[in-house]
C-alpha positions as CSV (number, residue, x, y, z in Angstrom):
1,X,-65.5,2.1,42.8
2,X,-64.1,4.7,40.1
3,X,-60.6,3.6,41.1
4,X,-60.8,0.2,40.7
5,X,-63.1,1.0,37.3
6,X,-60.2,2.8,36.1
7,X,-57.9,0.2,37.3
8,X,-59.8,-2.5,35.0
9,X,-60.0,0.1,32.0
10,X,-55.9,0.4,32.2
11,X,-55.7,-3.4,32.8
12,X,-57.4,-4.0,29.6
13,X,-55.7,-1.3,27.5
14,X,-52.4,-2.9,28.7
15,X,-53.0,-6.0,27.8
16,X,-54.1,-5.5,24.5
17,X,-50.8,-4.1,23.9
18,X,-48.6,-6.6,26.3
19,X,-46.9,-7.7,23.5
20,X,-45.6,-4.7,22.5
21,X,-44.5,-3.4,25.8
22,X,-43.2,-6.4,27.9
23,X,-40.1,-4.9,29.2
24,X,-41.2,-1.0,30.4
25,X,-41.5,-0.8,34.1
26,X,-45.1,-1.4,36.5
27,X,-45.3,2.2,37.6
28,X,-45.8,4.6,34.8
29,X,-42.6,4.1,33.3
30,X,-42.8,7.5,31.5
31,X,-42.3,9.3,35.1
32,X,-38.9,6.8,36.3
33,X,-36.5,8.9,38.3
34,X,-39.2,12.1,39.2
35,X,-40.7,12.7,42.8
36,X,-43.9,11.6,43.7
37,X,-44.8,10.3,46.8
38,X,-41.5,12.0,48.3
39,X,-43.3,15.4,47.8
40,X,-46.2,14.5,50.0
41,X,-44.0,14.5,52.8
42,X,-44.3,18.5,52.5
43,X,-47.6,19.2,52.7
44,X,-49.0,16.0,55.3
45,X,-47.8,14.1,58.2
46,X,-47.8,10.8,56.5
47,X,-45.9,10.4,53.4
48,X,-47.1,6.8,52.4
49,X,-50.9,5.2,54.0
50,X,-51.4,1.7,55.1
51,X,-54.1,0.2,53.3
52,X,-56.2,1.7,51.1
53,X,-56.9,5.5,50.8
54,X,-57.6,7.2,48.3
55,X,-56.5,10.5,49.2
56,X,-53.2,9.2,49.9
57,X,-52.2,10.2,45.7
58,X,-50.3,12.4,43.4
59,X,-51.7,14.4,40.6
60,X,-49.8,12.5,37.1
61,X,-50.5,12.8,33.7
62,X,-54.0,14.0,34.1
63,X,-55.1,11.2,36.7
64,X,-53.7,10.3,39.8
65,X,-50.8,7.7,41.2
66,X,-51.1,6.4,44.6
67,X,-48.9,6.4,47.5
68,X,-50.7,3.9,49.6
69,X,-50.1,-0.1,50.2
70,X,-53.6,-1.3,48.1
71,X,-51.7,0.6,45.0
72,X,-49.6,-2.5,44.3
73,X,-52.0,-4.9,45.2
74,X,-53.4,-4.9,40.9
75,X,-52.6,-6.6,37.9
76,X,-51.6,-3.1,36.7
77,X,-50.8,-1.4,40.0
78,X,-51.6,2.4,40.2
79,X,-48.9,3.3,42.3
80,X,-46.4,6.4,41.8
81,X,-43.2,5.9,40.0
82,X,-41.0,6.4,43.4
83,X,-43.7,4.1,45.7
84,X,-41.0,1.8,46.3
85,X,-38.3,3.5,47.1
86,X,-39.9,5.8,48.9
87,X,-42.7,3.7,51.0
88,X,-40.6,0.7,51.1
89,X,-37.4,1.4,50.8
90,X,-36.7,-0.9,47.4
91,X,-34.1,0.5,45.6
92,X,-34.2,-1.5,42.6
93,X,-31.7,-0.5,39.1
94,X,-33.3,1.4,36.6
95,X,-34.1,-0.1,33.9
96,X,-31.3,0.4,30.8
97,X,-33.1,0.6,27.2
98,X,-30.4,-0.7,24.1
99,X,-30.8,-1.2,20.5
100,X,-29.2,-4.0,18.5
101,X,-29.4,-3.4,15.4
102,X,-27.5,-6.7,13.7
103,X,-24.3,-7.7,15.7
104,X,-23.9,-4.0,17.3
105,X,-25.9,-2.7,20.5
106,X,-25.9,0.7,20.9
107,X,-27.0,2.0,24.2
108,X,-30.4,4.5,24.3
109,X,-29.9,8.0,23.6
110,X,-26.1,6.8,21.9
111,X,-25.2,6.7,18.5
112,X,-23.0,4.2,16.6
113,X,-22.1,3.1,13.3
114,X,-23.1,-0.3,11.5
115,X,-20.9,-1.0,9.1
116,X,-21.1,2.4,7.3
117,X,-24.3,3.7,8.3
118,X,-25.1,5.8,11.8
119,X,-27.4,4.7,14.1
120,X,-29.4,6.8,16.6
121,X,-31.2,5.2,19.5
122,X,-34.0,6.5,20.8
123,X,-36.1,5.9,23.7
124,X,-37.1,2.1,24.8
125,X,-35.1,0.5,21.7
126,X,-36.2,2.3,18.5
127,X,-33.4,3.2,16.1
128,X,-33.4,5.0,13.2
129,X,-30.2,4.4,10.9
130,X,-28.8,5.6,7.3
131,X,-29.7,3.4,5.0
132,X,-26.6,4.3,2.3
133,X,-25.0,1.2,0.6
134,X,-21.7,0.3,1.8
135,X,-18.3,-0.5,0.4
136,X,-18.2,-3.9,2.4
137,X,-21.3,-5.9,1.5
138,X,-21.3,-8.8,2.6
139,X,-24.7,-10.4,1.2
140,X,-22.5,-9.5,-2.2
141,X,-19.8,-11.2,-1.0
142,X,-21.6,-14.2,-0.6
143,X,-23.7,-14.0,-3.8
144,X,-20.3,-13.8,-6.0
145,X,-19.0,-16.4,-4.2
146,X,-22.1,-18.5,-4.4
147,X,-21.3,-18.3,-8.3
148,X,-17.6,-18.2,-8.6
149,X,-17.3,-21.0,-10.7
150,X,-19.2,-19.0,-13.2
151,X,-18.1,-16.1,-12.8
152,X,-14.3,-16.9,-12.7
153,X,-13.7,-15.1,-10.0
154,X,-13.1,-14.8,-6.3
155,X,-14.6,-12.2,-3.6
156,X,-13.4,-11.3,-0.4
157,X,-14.0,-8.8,2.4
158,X,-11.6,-6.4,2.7
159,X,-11.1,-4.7,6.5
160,X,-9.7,-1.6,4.9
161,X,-13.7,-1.0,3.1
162,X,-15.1,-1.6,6.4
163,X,-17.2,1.3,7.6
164,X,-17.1,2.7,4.2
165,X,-19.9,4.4,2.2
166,X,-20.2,2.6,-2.0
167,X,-20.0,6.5,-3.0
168,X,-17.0,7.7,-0.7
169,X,-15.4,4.7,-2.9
170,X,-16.5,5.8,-6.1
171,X,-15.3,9.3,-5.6
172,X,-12.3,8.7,-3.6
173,X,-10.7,5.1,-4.5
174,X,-11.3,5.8,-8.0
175,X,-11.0,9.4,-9.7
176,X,-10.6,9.6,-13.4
177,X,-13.3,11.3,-14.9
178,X,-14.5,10.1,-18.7
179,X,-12.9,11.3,-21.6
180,X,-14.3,14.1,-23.2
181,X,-15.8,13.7,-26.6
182,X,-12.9,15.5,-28.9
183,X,-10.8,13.0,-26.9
184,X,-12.7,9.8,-27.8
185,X,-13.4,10.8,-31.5
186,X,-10.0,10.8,-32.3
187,X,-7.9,8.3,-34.5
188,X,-6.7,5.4,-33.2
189,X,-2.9,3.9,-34.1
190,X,-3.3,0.9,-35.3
191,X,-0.4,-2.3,-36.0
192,X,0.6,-4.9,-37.9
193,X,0.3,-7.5,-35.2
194,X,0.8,-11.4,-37.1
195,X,2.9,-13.0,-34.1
196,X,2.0,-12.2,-30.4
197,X,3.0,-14.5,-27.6
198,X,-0.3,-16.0,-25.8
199,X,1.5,-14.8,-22.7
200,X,3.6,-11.4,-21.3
201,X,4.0,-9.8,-18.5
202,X,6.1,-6.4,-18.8
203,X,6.7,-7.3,-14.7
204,X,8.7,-10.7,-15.6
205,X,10.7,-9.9,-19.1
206,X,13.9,-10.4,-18.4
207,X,15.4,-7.1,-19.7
208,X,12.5,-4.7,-18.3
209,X,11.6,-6.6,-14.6
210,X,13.8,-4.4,-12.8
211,X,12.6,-1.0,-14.2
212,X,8.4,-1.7,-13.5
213,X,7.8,0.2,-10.9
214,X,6.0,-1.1,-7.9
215,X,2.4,-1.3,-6.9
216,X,0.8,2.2,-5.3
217,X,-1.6,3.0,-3.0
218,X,-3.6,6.0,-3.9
219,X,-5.6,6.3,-0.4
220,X,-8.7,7.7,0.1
221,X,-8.0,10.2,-2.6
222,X,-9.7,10.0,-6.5
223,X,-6.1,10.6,-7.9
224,X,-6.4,7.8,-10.1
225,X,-5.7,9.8,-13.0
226,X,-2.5,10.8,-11.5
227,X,-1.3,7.8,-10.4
228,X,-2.0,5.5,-13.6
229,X,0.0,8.3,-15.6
230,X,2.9,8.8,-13.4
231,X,3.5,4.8,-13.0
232,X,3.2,4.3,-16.9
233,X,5.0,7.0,-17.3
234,X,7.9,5.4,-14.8
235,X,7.8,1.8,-16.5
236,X,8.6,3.5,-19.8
237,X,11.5,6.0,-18.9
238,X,12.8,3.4,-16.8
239,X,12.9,0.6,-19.9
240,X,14.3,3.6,-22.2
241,X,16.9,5.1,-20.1
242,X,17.6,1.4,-18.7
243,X,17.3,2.6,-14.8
244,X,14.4,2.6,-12.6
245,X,12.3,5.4,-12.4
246,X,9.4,6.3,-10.0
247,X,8.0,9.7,-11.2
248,X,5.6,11.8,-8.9
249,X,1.9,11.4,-8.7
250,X,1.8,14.1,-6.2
251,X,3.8,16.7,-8.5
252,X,0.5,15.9,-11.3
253,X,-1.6,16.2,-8.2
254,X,-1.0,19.3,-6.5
255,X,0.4,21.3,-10.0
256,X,-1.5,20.1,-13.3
257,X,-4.1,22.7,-13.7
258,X,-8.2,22.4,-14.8
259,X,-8.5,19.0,-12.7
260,X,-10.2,18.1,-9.5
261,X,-7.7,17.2,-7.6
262,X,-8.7,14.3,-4.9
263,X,-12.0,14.2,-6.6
264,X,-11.0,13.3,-9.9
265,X,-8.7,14.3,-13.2
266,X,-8.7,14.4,-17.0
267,X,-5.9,12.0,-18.2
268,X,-5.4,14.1,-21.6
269,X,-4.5,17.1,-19.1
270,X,-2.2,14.9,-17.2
271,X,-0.4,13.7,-19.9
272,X,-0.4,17.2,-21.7
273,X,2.1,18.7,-18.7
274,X,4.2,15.3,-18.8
275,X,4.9,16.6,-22.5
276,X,4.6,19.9,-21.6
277,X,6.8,20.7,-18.0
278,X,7.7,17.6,-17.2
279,X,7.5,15.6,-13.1
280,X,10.1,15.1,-10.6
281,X,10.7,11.4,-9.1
282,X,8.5,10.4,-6.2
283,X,11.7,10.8,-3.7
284,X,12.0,14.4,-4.5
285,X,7.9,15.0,-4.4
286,X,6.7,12.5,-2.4
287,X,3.0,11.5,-2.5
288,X,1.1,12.2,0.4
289,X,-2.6,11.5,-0.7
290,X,-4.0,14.8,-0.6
291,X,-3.6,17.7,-3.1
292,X,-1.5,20.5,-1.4
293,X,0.5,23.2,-2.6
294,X,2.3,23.0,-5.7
295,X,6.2,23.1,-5.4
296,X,7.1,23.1,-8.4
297,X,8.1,26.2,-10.5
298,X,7.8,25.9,-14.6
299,X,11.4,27.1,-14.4
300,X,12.4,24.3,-12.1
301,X,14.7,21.4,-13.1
302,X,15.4,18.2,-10.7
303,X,18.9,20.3,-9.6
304,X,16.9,23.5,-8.6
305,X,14.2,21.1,-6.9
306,X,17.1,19.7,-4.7
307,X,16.1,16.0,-6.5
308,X,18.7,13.3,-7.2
309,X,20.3,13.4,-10.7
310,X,19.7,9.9,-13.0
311,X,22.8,8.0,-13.9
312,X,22.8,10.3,-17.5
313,X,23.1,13.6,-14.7
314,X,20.7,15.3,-16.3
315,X,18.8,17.7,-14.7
316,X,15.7,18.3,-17.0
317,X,12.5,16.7,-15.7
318,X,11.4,13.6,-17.0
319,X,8.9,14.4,-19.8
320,X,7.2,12.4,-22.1
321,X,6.1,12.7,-25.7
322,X,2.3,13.5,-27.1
323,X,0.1,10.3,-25.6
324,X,-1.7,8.5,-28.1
325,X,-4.2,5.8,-28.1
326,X,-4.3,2.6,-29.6
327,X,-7.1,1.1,-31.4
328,X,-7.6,-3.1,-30.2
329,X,-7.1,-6.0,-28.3
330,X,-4.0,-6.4,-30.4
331,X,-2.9,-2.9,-31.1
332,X,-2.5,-2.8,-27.2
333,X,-0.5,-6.1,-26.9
334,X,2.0,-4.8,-29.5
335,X,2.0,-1.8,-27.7
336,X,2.9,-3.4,-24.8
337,X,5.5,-6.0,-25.5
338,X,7.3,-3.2,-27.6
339,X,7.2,-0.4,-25.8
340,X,6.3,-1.1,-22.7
341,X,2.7,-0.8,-20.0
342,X,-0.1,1.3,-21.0
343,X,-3.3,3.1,-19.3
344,X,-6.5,1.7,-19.6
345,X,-9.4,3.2,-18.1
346,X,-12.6,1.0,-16.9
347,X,-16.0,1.5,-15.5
348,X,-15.9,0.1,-11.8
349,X,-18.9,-1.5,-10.3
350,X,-19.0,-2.7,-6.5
351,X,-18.2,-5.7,-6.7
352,X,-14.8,-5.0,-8.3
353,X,-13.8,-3.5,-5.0
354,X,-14.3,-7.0,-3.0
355,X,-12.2,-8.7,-6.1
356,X,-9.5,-11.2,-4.5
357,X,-8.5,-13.4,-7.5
358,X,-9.3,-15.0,-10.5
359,X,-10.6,-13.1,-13.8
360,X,-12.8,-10.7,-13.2
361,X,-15.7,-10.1,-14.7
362,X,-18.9,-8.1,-13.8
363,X,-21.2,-9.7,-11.8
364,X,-25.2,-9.9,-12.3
365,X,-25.6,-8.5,-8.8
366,X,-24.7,-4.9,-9.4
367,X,-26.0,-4.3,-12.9
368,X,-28.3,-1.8,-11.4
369,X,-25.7,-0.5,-8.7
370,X,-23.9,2.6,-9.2
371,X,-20.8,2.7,-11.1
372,X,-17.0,4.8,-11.1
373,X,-14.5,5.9,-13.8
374,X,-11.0,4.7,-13.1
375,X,-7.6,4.4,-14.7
376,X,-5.3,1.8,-14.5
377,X,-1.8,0.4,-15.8
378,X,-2.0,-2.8,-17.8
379,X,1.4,-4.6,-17.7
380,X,0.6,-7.7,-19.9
381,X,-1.8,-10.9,-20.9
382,X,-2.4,-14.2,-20.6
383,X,-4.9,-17.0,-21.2
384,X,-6.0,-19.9,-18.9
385,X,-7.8,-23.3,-20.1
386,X,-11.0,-24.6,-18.4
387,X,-11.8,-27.6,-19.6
388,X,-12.7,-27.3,-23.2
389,X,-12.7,-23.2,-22.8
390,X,-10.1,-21.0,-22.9
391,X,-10.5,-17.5,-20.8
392,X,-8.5,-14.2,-22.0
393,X,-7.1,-11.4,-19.8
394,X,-5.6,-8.7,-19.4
395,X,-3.1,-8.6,-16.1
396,X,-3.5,-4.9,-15.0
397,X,-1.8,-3.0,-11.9
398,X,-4.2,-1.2,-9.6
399,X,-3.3,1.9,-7.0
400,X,-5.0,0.8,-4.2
401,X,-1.8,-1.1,-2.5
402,X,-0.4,-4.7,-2.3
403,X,-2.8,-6.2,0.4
404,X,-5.6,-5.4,-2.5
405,X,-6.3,-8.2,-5.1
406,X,-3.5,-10.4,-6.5
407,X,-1.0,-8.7,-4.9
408,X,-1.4,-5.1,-5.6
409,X,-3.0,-6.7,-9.7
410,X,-5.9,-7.9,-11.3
411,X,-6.7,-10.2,-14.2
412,X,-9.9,-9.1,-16.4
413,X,-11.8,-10.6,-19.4
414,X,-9.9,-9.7,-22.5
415,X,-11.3,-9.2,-26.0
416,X,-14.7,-8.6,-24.8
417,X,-14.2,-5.2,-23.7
418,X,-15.3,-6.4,-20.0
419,X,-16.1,-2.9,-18.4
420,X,-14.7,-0.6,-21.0
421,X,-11.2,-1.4,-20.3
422,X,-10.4,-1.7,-24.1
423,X,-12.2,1.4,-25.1
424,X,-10.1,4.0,-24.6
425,X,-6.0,3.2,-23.7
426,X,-3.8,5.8,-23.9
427,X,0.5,5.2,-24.3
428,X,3.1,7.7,-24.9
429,X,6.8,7.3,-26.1
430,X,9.6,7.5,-23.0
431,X,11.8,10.7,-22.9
432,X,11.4,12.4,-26.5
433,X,14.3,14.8,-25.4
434,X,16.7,11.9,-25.7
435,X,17.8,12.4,-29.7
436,X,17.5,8.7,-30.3
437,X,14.1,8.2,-28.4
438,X,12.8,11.5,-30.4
439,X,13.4,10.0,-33.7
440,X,11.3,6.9,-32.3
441,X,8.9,8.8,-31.4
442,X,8.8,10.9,-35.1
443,X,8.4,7.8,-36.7
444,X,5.7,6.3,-34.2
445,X,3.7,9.7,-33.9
446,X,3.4,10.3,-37.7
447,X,1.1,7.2,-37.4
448,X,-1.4,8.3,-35.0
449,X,-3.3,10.9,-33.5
450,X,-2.0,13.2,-30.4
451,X,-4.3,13.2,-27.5
């Protein structure tokens, strides 16, 4: 009588959570695998008992499990966890707990990563997983998408984000740290700009095409304040000394002191040893996405550094003259179509880093995401009609590689200030060792203020 009153009392408990625990096992699931039954075998003649017997059990969990054939004759059978194998010989699998946790299954007691975050299952199906926003989001995807006749824009989901924390990104696809408030207070150089063209691209003028220098890929590394300088830097020697130049990010990188390295950089220190030492070309001091050992003495000239001599076979390093920044929308397009690309900096939010095409603007969705610094070359404008509108941008060249974008670029809102990209841009004059280029740069510099 109390067996089969603690039978009921379990029969009921169990069912009022059924639900809940459809898939464990009949025989106290908790015990799968242990000895039970086998260990009566020791002690008595009989290891399992035809009918019923109650002293045919097992001590478990403070009650008992039962070895004999009435065990498994319940609703909610009392027998031991090894009755079947053991009593009649039913070697059945074990049971194999998993977790799916969206379109992954991880198996129990395994961990494995969704999308960017690590999962850990536990026992019978629980998970517990980060819960850290990732680089590839694909509800944002959708939601820009959703409004990218609005927005102007196109998103897309990039493979190379996958698995990708949002902060690794901002630290490490990024890298330029905000300018410090001496920097941003200074004075601006301003032009007299009456005639620009409604279109230019520094990339496709006939006389400077071949000496832009190609897209970059700064890897997971936040050297974007090394890369942006070095490639302006390039375009501009290369339209001066009429010969294509591609100066080394990694010689900034590894040598220019008081900066962060592949966490992040000051441009006014960057272009400080530009005016200062001076870079080899990326051939000589190739970049290798990481900050390393600087090779270059202050002594050092592109002979002693075992670098190939321009066509002009000079051996100094390629420096440039005190950077400067410019004051507007059009103080930058005169800039530009005169002397050459500039660096703009710009707050990035996350959706820039699914941008595909179109002209970017910030979304609605990630107002009240986290944000990025970052630095970046802009090469020229342009304007596009739609319908009875006209949209503005700029046409800027990232560093995070060709498969990125449009091609390596980007188009953003100009005249608005979309992002901060026209707050602070910073240009500097090509080569002011060259005696003509240094009386340019005389004149230019007595009308603005040295970064």
């Amino acid at each position: 009588m109390i067996r089969s009153l603690v039978i009921l009392s379990v029969f009921i408990v169990s069912s009022s959570f059924g639900q809940q625990f459809t898939t464990e096992k009949r025989y106290f699931d908790d015990f799968a695998g242990q000895s039970f039954c086998a260990t009566r075998s020791r002690n008595r003649e009989n290891t399992c008992c035809n009918d019923r017997l109650d002293e045919c059990s097992v001590p478990i969990a403070g009650t008992l499990c039962y070895c004999d054939e009435f065990c498994d004759q319940h609703i909610n059978p009392d027998c031991c966890p090894d009755y079947e194998p053991v009593c009649k010989g039913i070697v059945s699998d074990p049971i194999t707990y998993t977790c799916e946790v969206g379109d992954v299954i991880i198996k129990e007691f395994e961990e494995g990563k969704v999308n960017c975050n690590l999962c850990k299952c536990r026992a019978k199906g629980h998970y517990e997983c980060e819960q850290d926003e990732c680089l590839s989001d694909t509800d944002l995807i959708r939601d820009v998408n959703s409004h990218g006749s609005q927005l102007g824009w196109k998103s897309y989901n990039y493979t190379e984000f996958y698995g990708k924390k949002l902060k690794e990104g901002l630290t490490y696809r990024l890298g330029t740290f905000e300018p410090r408030v001496k920097v941003k207070s200074m004075s601006r150089l301003g032009h007299n700009a009456d005639q620009l063209p409604r279109h230019f691209n520094s990339a496709q003028h006939e006389e400077w095409r071949e000496f832009i220098s190609e897209i970059h890929d700064q890897g997971w590394c936040g050297s974007s304040w090394a890369v942006s300088t070095a490639s302006v830097a390039s375009d501009r020697i290369g339209i001066n000394l009429k010969e294509s130049q591609d100066l080394s990010s990694q010689n900034l990188l590894s040598c220019v002191r008081h900066q962060q390295g592949c966490t992040g950089g000051h441009l006014d220190n960057a272009w400080r040893y530009l005016n200062r030492v001076g870079v080899a070309d990326d051939e000589c001091y190739p970049y290798e996405s990481a900050v390393g050992r600087c090779l270059a003495k202050k002594s050092d000239n592109l002979r002693t550094m075992g670098c190939k001599l321009p066509n002009n076979q000079r051996e100094s390093l390629f420096k440039m003259g005190p950077a400067y920044s410019l004051n507007n929308e059009t103080d930058i397009m005169w800039e530009i179509s005169t002397y050459g690309p500039v660096q703009a900096t710009m707050w990035v939010y996350p959706d820039f880093f699914t941008y595909r095409s179109g002209i970017y603007r910030k979304s609605q969705f990630v107002d009240q995401k986290p944000k990025g610094f970052h630095s970046v070359r802009l090469i020229g404008w342009g304007e596009e009609s739609n319908g009875y509108q006209t949209a503005k941008y700029w046409i800027a060249a990232n560093s995070w590689g060709r498969w990125w974008g449009e091609n390596g670029f980007f188009r953003i809102a100009r005249g608005t200030n979309e992002c901060g990209i026209e707050d602070y841009v910073i240009a500097a004059m090509a080569d002011h060792h060259d005696r003509k280029q240094a009386r340019k740069v005389r004149s230019h510099m007595k009308r603005s203020n040295r970064v």
